[in-house]
PQR file with spaces between the fields and no chain letter, atoms N, CA, C, O and H, PARSE charges and radii, in Angstrom:
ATOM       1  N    UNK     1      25.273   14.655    0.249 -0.4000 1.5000
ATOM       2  CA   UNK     1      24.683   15.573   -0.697 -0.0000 2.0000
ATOM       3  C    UNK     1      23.216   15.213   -0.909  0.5500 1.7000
ATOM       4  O    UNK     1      22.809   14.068   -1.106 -0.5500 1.4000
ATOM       5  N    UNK     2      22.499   16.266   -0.852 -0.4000 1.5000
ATOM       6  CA   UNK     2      20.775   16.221   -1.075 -0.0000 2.0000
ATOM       7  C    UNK     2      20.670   15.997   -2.897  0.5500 1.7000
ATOM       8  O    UNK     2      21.394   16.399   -3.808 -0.5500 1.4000
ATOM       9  H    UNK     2      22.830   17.196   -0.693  0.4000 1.0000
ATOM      10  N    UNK     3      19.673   15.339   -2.881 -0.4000 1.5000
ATOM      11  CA   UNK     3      19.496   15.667   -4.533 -0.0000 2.0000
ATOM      12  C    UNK     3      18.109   16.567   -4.463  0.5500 1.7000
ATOM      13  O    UNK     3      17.319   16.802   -3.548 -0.5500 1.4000
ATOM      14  H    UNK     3      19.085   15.012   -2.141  0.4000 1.0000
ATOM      15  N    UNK     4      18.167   16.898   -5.631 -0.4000 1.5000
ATOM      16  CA   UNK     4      17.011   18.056   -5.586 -0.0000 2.0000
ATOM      17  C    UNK     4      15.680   17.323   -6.134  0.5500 1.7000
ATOM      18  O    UNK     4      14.706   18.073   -6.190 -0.5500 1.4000
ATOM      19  H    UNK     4      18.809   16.707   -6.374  0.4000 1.0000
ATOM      20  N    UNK     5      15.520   16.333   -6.442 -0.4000 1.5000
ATOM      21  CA   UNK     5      14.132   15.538   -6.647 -0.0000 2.0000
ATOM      22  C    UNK     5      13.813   15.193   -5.430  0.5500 1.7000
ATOM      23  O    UNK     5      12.641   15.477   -5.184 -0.5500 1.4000
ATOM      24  H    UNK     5      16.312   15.724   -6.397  0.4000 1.0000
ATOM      25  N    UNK     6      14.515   14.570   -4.343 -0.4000 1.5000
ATOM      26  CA   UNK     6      13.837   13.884   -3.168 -0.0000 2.0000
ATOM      27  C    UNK     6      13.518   15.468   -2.043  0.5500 1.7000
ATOM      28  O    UNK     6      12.867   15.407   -1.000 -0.5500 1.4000
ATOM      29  H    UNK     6      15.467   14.339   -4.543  0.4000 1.0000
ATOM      30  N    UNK     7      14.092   16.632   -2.539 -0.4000 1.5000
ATOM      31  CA   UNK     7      14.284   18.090   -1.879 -0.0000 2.0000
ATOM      32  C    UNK     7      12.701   18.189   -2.236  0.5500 1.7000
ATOM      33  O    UNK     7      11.939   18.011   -1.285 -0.5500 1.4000
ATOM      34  H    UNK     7      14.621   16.681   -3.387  0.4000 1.0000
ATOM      35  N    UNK     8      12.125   18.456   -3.515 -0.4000 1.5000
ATOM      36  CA   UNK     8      11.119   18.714   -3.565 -0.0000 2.0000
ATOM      37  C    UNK     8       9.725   18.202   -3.940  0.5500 1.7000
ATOM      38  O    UNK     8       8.821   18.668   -4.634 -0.5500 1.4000
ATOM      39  H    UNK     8      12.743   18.600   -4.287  0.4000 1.0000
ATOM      40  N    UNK     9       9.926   16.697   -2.996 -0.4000 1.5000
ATOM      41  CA   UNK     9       8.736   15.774   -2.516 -0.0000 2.0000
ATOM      42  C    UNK     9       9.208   15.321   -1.220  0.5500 1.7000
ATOM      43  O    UNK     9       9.590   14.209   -0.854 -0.5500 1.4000
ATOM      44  H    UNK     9      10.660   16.318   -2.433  0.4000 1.0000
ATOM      45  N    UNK    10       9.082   16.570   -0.527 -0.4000 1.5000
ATOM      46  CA   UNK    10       9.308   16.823    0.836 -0.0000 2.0000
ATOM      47  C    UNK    10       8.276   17.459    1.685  0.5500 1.7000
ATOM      48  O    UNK    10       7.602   17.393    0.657 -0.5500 1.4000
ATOM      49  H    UNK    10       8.771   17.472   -0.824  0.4000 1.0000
ATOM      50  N    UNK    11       7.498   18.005    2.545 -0.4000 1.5000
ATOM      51  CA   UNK    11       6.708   18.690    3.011 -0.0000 2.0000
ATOM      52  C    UNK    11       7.580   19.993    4.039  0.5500 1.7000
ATOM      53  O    UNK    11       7.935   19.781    5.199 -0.5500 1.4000
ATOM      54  H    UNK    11       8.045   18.058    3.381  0.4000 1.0000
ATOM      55  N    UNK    12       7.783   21.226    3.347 -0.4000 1.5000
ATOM      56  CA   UNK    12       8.980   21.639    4.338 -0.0000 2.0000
ATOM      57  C    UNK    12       8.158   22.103    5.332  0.5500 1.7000
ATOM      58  O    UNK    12       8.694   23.153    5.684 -0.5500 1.4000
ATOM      59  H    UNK    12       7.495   21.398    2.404  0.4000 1.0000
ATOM      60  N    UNK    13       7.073   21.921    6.056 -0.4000 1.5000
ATOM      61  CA   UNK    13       6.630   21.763    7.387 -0.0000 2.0000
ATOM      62  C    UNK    13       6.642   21.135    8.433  0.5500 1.7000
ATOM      63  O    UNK    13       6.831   21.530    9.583 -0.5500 1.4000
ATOM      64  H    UNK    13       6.638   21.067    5.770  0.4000 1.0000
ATOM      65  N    UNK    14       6.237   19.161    7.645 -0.4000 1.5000
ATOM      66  CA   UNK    14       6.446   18.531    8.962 -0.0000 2.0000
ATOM      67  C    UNK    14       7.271   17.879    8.517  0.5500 1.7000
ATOM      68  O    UNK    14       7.689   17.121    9.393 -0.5500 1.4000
ATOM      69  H    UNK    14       6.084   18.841    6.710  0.4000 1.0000
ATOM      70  N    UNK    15       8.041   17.667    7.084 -0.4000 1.5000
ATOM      71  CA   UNK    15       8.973   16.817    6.601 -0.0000 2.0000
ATOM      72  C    UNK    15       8.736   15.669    5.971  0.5500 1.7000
ATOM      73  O    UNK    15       9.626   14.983    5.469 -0.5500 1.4000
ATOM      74  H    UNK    15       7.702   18.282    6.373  0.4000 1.0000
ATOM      75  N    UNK    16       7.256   15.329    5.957 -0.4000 1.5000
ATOM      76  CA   UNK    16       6.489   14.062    5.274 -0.0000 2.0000
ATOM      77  C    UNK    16       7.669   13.925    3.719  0.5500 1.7000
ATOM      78  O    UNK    16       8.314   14.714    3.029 -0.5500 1.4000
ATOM      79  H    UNK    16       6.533   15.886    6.366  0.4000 1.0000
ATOM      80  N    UNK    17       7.431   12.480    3.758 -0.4000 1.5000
ATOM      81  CA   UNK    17       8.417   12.279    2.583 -0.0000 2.0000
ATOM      82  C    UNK    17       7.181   10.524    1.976  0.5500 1.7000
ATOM      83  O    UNK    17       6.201    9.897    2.379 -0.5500 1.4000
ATOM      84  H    UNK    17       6.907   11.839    4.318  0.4000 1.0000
ATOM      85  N    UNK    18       8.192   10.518    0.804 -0.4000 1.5000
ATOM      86  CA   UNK    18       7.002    9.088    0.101 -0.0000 2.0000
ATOM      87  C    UNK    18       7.553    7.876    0.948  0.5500 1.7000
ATOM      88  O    UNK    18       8.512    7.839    1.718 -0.5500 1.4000
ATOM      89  H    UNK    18       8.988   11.027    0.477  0.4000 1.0000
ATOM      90  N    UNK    19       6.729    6.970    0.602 -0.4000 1.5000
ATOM      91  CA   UNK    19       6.690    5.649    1.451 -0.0000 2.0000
ATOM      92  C    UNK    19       6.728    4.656    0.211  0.5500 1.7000
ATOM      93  O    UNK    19       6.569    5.007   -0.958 -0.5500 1.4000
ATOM      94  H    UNK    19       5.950    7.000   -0.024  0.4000 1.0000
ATOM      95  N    UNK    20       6.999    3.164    0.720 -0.4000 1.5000
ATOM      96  CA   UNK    20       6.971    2.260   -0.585 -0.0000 2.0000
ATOM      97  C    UNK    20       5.672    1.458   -0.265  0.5500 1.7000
ATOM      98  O    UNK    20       5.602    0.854    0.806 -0.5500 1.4000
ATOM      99  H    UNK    20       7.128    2.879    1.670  0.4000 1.0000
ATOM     100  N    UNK    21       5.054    1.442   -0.801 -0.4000 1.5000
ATOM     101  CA   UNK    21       3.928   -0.245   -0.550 -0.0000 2.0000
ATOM     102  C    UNK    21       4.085   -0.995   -1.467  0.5500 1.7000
ATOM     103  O    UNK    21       4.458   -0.673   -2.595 -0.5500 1.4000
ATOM     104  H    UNK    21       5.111    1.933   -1.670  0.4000 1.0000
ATOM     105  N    UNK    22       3.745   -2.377   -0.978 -0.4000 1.5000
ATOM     106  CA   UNK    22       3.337   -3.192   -1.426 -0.0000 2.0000
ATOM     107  C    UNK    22       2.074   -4.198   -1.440  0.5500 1.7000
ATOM     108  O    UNK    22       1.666   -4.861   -0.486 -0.5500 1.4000
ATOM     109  H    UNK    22       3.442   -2.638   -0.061  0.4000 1.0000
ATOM     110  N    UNK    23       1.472   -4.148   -2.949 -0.4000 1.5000
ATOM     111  CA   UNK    23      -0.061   -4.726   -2.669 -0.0000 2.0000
ATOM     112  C    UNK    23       0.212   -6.093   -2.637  0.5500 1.7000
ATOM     113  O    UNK    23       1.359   -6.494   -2.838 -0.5500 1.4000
ATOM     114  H    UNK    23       1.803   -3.611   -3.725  0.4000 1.0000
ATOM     115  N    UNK    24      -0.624   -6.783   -2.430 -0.4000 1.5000
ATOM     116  CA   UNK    24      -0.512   -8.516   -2.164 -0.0000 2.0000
ATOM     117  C    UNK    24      -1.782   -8.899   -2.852  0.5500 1.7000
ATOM     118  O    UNK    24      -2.853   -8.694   -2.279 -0.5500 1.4000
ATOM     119  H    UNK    24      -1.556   -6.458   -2.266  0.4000 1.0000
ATOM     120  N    UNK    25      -1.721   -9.662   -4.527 -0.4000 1.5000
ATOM     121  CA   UNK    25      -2.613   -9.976   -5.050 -0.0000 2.0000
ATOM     122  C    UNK    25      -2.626  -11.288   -4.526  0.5500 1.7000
ATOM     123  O    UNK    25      -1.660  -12.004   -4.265 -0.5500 1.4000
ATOM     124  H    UNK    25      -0.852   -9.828   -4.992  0.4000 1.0000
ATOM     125  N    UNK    26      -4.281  -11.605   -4.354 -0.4000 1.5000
ATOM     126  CA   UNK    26      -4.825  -13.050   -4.083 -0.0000 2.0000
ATOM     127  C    UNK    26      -5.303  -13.565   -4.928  0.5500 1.7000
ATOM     128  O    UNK    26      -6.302  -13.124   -5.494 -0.5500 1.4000
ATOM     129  H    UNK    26      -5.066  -11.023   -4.566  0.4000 1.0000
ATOM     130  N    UNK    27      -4.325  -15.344   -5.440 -0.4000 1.5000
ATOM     131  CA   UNK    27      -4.735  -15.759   -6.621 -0.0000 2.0000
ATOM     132  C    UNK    27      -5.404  -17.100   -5.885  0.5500 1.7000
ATOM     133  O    UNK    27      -4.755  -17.474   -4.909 -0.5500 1.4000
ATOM     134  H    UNK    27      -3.512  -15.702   -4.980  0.4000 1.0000
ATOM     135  N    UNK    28      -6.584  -17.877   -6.190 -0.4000 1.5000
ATOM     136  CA   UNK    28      -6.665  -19.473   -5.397 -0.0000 2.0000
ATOM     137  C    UNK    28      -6.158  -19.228   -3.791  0.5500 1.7000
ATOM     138  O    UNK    28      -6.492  -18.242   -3.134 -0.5500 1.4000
ATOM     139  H    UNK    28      -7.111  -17.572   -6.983  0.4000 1.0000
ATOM     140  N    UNK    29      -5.430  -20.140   -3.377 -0.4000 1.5000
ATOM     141  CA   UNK    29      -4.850  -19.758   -1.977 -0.0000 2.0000
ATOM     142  C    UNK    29      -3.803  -19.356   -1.878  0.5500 1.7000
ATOM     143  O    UNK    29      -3.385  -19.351   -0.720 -0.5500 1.4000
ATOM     144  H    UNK    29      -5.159  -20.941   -3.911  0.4000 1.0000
ATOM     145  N    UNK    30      -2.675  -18.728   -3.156 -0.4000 1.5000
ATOM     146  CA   UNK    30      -1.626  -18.303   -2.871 -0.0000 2.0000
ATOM     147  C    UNK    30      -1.842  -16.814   -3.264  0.5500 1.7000
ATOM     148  O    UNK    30      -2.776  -16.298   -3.877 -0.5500 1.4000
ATOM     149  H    UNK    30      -3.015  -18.732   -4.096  0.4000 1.0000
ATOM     150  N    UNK    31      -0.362  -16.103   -2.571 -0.4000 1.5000
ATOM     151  CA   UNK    31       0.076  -14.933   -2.659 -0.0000 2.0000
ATOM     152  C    UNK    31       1.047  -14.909   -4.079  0.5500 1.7000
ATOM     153  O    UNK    31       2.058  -15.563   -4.335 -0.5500 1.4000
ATOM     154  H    UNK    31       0.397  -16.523   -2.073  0.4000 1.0000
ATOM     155  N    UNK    32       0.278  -13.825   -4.937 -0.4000 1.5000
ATOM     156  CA   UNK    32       1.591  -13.275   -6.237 -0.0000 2.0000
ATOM     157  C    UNK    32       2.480  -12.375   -5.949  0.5500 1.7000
ATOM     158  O    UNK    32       2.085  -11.467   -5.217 -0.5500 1.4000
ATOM     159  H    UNK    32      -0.544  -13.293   -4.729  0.4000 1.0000
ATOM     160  N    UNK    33       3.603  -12.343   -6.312 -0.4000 1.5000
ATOM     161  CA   UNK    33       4.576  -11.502   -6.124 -0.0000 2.0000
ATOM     162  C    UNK    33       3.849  -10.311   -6.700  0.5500 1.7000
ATOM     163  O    UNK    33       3.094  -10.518   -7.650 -0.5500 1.4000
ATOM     164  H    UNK    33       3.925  -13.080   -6.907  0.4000 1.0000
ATOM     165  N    UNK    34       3.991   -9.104   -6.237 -0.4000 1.5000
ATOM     166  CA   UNK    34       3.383   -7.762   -6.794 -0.0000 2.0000
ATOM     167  C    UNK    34       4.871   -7.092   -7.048  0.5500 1.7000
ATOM     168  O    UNK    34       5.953   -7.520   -6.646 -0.5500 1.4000
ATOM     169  H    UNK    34       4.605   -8.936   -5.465  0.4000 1.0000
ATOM     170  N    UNK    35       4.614   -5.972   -7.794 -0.4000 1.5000
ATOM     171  CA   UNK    35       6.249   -5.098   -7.392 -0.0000 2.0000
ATOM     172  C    UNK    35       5.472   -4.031   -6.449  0.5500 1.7000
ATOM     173  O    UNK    35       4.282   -3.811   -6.222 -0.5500 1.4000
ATOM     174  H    UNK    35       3.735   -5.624   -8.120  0.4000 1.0000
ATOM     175  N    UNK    36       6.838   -3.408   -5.952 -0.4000 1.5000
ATOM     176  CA   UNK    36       6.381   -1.946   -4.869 -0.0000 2.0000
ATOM     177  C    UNK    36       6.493   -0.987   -5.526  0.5500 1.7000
ATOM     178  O    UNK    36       7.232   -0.649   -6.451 -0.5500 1.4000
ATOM     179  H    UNK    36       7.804   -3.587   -6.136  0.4000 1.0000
ATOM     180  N    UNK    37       5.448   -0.414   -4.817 -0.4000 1.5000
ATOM     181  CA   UNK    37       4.888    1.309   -5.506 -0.0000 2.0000
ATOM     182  C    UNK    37       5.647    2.198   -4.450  0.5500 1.7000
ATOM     183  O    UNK    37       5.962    1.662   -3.388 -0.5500 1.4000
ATOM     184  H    UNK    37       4.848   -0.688   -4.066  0.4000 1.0000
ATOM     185  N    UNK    38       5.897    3.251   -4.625 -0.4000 1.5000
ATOM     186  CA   UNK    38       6.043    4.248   -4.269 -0.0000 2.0000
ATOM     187  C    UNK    38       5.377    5.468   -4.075  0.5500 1.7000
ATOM     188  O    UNK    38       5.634    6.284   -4.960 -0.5500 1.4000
ATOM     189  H    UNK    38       5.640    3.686   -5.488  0.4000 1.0000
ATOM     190  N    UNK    39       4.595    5.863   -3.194 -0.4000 1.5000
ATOM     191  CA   UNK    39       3.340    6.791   -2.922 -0.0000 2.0000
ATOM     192  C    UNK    39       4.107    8.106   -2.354  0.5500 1.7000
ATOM     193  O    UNK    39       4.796    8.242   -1.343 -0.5500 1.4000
ATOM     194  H    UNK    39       4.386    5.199   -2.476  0.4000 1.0000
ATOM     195  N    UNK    40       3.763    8.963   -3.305 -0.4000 1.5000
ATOM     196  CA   UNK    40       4.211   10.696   -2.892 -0.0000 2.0000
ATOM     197  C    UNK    40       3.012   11.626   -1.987  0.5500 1.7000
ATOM     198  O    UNK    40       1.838   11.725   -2.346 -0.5500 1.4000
ATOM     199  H    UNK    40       3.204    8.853   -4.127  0.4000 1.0000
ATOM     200  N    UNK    41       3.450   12.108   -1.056 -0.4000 1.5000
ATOM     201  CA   UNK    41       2.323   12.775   -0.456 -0.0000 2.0000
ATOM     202  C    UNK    41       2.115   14.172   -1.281  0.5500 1.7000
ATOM     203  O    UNK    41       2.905   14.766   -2.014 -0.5500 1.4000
ATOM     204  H    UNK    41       4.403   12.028   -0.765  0.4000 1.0000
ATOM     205  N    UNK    42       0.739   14.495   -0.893 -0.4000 1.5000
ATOM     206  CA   UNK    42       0.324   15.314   -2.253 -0.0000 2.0000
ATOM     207  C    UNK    42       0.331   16.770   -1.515  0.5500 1.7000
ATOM     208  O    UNK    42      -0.357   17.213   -0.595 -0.5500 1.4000
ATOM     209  H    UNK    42       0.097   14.012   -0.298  0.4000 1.0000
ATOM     210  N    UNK    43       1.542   17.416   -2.405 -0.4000 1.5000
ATOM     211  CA   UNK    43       2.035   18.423   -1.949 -0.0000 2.0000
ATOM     212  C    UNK    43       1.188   19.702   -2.716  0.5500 1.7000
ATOM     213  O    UNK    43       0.725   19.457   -3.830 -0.5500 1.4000
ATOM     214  H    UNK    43       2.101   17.056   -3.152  0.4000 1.0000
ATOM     215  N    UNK    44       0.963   21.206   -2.067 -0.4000 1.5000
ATOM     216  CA   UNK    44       0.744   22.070   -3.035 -0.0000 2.0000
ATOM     217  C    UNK    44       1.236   23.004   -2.108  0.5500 1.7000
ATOM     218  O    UNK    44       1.282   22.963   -0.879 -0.5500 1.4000
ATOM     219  H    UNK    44       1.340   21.405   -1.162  0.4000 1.0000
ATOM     220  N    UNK    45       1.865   24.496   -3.531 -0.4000 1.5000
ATOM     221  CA   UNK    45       2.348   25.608   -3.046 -0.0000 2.0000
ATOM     222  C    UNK    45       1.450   26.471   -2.049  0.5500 1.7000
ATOM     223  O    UNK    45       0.388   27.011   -2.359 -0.5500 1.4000
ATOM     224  H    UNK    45       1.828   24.530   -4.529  0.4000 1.0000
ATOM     225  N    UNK    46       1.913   26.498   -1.106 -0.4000 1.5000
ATOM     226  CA   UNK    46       1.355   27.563   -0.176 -0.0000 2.0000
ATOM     227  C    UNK    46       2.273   29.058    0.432  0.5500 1.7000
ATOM     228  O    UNK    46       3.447   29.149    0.793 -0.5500 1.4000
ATOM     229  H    UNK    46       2.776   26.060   -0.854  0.4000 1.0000
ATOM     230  N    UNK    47       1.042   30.241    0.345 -0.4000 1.5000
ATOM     231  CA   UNK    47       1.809   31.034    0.826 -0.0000 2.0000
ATOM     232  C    UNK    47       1.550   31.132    2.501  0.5500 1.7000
ATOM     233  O    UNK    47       0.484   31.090    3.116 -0.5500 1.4000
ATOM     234  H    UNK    47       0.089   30.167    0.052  0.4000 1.0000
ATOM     235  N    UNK    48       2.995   31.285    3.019 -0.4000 1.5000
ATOM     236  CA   UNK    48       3.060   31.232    4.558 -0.0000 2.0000
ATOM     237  C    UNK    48       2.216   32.909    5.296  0.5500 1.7000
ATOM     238  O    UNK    48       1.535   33.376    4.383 -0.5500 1.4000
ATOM     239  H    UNK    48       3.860   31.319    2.519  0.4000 1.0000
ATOM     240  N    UNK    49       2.126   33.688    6.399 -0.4000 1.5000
ATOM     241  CA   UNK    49       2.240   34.253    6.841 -0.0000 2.0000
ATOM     242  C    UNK    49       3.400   35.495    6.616  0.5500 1.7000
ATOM     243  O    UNK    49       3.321   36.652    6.204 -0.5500 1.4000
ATOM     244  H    UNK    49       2.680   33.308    7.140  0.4000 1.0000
ATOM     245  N    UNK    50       4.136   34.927    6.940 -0.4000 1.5000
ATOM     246  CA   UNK    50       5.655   35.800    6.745 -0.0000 2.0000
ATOM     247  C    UNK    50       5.599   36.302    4.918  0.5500 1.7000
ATOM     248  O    UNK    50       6.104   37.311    4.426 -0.5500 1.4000
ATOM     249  H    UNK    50       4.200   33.987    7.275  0.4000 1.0000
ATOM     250  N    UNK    51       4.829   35.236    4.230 -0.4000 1.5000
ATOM     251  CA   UNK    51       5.271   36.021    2.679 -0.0000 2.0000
ATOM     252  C    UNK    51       6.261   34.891    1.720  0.5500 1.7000
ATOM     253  O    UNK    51       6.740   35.112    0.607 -0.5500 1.4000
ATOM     254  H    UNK    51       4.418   34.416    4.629  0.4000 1.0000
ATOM     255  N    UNK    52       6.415   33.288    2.781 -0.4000 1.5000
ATOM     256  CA   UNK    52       7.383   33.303    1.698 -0.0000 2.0000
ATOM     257  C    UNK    52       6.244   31.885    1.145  0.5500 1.7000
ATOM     258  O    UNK    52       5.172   31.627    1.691 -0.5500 1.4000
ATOM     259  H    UNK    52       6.027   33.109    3.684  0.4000 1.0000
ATOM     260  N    UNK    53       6.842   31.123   -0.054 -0.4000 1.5000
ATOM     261  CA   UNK    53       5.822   29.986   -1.057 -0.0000 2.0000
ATOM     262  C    UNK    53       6.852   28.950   -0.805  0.5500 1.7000
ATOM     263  O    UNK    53       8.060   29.024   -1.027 -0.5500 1.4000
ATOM     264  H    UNK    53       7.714   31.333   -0.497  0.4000 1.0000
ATOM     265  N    UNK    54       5.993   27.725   -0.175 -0.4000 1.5000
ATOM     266  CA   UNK    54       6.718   26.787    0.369 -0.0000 2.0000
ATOM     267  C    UNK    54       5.744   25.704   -0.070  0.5500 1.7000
ATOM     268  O    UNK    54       4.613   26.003   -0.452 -0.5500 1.4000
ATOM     269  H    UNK    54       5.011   27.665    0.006  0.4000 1.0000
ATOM     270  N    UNK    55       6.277   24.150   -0.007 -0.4000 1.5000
ATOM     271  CA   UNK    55       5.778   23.438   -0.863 -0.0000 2.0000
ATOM     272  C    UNK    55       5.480   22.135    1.182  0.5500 1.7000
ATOM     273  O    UNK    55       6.054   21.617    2.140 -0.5500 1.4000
ATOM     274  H    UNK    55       7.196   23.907    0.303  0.4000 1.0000
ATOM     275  N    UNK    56       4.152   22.384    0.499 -0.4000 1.5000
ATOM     276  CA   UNK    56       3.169   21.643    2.460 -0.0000 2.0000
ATOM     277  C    UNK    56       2.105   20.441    1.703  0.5500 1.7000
ATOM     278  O    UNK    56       1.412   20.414    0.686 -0.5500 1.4000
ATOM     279  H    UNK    56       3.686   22.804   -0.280  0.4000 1.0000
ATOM     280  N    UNK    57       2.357   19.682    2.607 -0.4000 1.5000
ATOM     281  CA   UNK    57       0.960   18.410    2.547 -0.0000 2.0000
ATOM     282  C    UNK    57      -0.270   18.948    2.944  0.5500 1.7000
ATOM     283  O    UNK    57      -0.319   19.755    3.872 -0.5500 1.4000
ATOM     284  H    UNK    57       2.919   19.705    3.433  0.4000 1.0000
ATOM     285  N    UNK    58      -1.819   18.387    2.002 -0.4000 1.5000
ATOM     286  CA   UNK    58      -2.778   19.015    2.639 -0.0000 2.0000
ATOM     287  C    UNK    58      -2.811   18.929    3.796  0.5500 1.7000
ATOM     288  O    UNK    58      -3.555   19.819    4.208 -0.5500 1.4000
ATOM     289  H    UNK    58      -1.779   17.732    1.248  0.4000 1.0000
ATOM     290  N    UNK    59      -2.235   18.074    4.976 -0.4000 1.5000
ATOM     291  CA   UNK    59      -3.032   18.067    6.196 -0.0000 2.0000
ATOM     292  C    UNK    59      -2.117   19.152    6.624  0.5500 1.7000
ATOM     293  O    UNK    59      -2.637   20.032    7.310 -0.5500 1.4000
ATOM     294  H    UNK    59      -1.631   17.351    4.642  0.4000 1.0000
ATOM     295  N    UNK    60      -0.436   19.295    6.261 -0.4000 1.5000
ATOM     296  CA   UNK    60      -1.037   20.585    7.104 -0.0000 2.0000
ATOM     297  C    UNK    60      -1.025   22.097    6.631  0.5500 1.7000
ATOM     298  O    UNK    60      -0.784   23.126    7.263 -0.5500 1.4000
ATOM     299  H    UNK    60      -0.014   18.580    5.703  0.4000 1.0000
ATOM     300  N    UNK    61      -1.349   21.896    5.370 -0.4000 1.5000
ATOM     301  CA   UNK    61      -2.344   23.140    4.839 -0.0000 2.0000
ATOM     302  C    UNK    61      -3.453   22.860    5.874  0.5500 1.7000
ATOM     303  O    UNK    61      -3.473   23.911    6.515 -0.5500 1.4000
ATOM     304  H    UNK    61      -1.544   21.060    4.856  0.4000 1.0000
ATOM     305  N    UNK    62      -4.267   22.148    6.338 -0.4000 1.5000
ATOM     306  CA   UNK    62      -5.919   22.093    6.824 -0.0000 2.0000
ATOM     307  C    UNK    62      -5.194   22.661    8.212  0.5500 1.7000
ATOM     308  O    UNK    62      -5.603   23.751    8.612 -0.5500 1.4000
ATOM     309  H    UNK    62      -4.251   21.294    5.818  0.4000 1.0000
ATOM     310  N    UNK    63      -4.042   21.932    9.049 -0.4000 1.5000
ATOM     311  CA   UNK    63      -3.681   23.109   10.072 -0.0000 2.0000
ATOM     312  C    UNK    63      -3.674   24.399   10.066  0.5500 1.7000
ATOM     313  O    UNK    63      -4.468   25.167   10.610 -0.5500 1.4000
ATOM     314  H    UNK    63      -3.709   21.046    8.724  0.4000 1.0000
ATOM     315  N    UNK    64      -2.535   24.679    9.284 -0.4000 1.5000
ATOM     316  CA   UNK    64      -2.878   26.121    9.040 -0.0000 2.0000
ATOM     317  C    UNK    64      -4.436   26.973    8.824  0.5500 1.7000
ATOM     318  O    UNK    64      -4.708   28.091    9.263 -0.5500 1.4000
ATOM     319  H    UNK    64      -1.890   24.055    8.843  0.4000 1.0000
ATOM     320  N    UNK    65      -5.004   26.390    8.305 -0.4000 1.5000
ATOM     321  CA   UNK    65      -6.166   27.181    8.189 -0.0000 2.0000
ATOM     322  C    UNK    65      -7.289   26.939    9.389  0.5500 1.7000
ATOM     323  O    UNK    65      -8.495   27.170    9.466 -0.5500 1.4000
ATOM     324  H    UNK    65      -4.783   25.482    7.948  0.4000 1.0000
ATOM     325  N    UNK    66      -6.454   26.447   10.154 -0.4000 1.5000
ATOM     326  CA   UNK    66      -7.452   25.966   11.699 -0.0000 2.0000
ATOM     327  C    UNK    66      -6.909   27.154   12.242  0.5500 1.7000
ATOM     328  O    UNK    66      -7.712   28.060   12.466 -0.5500 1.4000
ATOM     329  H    UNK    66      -5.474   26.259   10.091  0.4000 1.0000
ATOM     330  N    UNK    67      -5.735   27.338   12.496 -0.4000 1.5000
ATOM     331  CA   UNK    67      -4.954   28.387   13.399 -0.0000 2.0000
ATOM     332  C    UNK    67      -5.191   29.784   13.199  0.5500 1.7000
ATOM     333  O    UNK    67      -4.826   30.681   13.958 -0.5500 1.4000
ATOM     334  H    UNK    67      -5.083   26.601   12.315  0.4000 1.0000
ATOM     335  N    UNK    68      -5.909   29.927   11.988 -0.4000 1.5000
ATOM     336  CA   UNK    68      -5.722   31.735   11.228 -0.0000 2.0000
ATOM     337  C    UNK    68      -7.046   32.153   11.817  0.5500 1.7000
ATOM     338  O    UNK    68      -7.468   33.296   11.638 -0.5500 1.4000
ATOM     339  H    UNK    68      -6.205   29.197   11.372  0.4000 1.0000
């Protein structure tokens, strides 16, 4: 079963989804434990060709507008 939060931080074009990082603070010569982030790609509504509003990452919104 899909849940509908991870449904819509999705890119329904190329499928881009979030990633986890982790930063690595430098204290003296050691490494601090950091916690991990979670980075969402930055989605906005676009209307397609055909008419319908679908939720795309800028890059490939910037495709699309290469192709038109």
């Amino acid at each position: 079963m899909i849940s509908l939060n991870s449904m819509s931080r999705t890119c329904s074009l190329c499928g881009k989804t979030s990633i986890v990082r982790v930063s690595r603070k430098k204290k003296m010569s050691k490494y601090n434990p950091t916690c991990k982030k979670r980075k969402y790609p930055n989605l906005q509504w676009v209307v397609l060709n055909n008419g319908k509003r679908v939720k795309a990452c800028t890059k490939c919104i910037k495709k699309i507008a290469k192709t038109k």
